[in-house]
N, C-alpha and C positions, 0 to 999 in steps of 0.2 A: 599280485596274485601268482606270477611264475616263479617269483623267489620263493614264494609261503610253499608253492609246490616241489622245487624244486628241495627247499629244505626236510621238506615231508618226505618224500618219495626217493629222492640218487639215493644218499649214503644206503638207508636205511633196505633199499629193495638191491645195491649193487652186494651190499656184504649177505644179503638172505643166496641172492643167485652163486656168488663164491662159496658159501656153505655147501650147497648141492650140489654146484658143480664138481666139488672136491671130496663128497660122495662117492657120485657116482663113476669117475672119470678121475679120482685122485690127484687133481691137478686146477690150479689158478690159472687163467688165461690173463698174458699179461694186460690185454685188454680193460680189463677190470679196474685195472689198478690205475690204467692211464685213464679210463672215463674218471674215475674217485678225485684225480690230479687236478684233469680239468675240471669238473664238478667244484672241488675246493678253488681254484683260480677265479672262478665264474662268480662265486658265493661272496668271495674275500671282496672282488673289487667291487661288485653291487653293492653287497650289505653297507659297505666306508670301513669294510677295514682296516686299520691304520698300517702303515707301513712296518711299525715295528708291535704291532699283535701279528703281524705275518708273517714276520722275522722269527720269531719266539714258535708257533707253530710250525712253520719249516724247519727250526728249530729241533724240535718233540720228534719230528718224523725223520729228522736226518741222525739223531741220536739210536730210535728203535733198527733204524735200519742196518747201522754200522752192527748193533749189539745179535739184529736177528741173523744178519750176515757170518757173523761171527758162529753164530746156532748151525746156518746150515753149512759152513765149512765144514762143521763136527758131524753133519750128518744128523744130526737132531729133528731139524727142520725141513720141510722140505723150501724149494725157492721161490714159491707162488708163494708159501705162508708167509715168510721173509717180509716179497713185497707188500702183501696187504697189510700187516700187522705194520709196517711203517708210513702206510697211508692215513691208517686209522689214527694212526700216532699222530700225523699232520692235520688230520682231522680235528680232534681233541684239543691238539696243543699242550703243554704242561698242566694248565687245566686240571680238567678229568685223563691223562696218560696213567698217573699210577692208578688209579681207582680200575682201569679199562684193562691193563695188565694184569693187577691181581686176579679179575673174573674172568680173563681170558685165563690165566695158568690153571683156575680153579675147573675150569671148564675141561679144560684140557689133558687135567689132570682123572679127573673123573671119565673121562671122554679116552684116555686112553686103557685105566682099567676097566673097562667096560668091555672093551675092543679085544683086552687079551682074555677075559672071561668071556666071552662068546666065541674067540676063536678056539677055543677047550672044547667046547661041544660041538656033535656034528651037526651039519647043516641038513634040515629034513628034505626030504625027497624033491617036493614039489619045488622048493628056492634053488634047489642046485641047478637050475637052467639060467638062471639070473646071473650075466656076467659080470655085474658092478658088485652084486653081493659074493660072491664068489670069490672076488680081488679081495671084498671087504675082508672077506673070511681066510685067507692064507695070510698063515705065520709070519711068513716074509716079506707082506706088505707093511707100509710105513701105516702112521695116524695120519685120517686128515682134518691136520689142525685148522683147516679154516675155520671148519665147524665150530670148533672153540672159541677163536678168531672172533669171528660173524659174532657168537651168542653173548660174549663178553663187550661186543661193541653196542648190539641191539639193546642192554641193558644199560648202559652208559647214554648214549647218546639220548635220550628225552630228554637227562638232564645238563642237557651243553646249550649255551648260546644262543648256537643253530634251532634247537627247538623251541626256545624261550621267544626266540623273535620271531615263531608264526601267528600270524594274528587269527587266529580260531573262530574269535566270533565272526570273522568275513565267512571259514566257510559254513558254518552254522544258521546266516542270514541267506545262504543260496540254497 
């Protein structure tokens, strides 16, 4: 029952709170990214893992990392996205990784013209008191790609593993 929850609820509720938090507050708390860690450590060795499906997922996320690394060198990226996007990677595995990047970029991509279409218009009266919308709304602010992140993973991840082996009907019988 704490696996079936556990698989339910980490990933799935830590990458919704890094979406918001990187709203509102433009930033990943590296926190996040260390529960996703252990959360994955906790999962792998319960579930029987093997040693090398863990290899191969460590794998997946040491790859996105080196490549997101690479993004925020350039300034692209910010370094909380970096993180997360290489956990979700560790997450996934090879797996679902590329299927999880395409809808993250697509997300993102959409996600950041949206960003600069709304930063074209001005902000009405009553939201200009709003300091998270305000950050949102200056020019000079970066994207925050968790959101991307997060909405690329929330759609991937029902169909991993991880969600395949919760057994549903226990909690449909409570």
């Amino acid at each position: 029952m704490i696996l079936d929850l556990t698989r339910l609820l980490l990933f799935p509720g830590l990458m919704a709170y890094a979406a918001v938090s990187d709203i509102f507050t433009m930033t990943i708390s590296n926190r996040i990214s260390l529960l996703l860690i252990a959360g994955f450590g906790f999962l792998a060795f319960f579930s029987g893992m093997t040693p090398h499906q863990a290899l191969l997922h460590l794998g997946a996320g040491g790859i996105v990392l080196v490549v997101a690394f690479a993004c925020f060198s350039f300034g692209w990226i910010g370094g909380g996205d970096a993180k997360l996007a290489a956990v979700a990677g560790l997450w996934f595995g090879f797996d679902h990784l590329l299927q999880y990047l395409v809808y993250a970029s697509l997300f993102g991509g959409a996600l950041t013209l949206l960003l600069l279409q709304f930063r074209q218009w001005p902000l009405p009266y009553a939201l200009g008191r709003q300091d998270w919308l305000m950050r949102l709304h200056h020019k000079d602010t970066g994207i925050p790609y968790g959101v991307a992140l997060a909405l690329g993973a929330l759609i991937v991840y029902p169909e991993t593993e991880w969600m395949k082996a919760v057994d549903l009907a226990r909690f449909a019988m409570n």
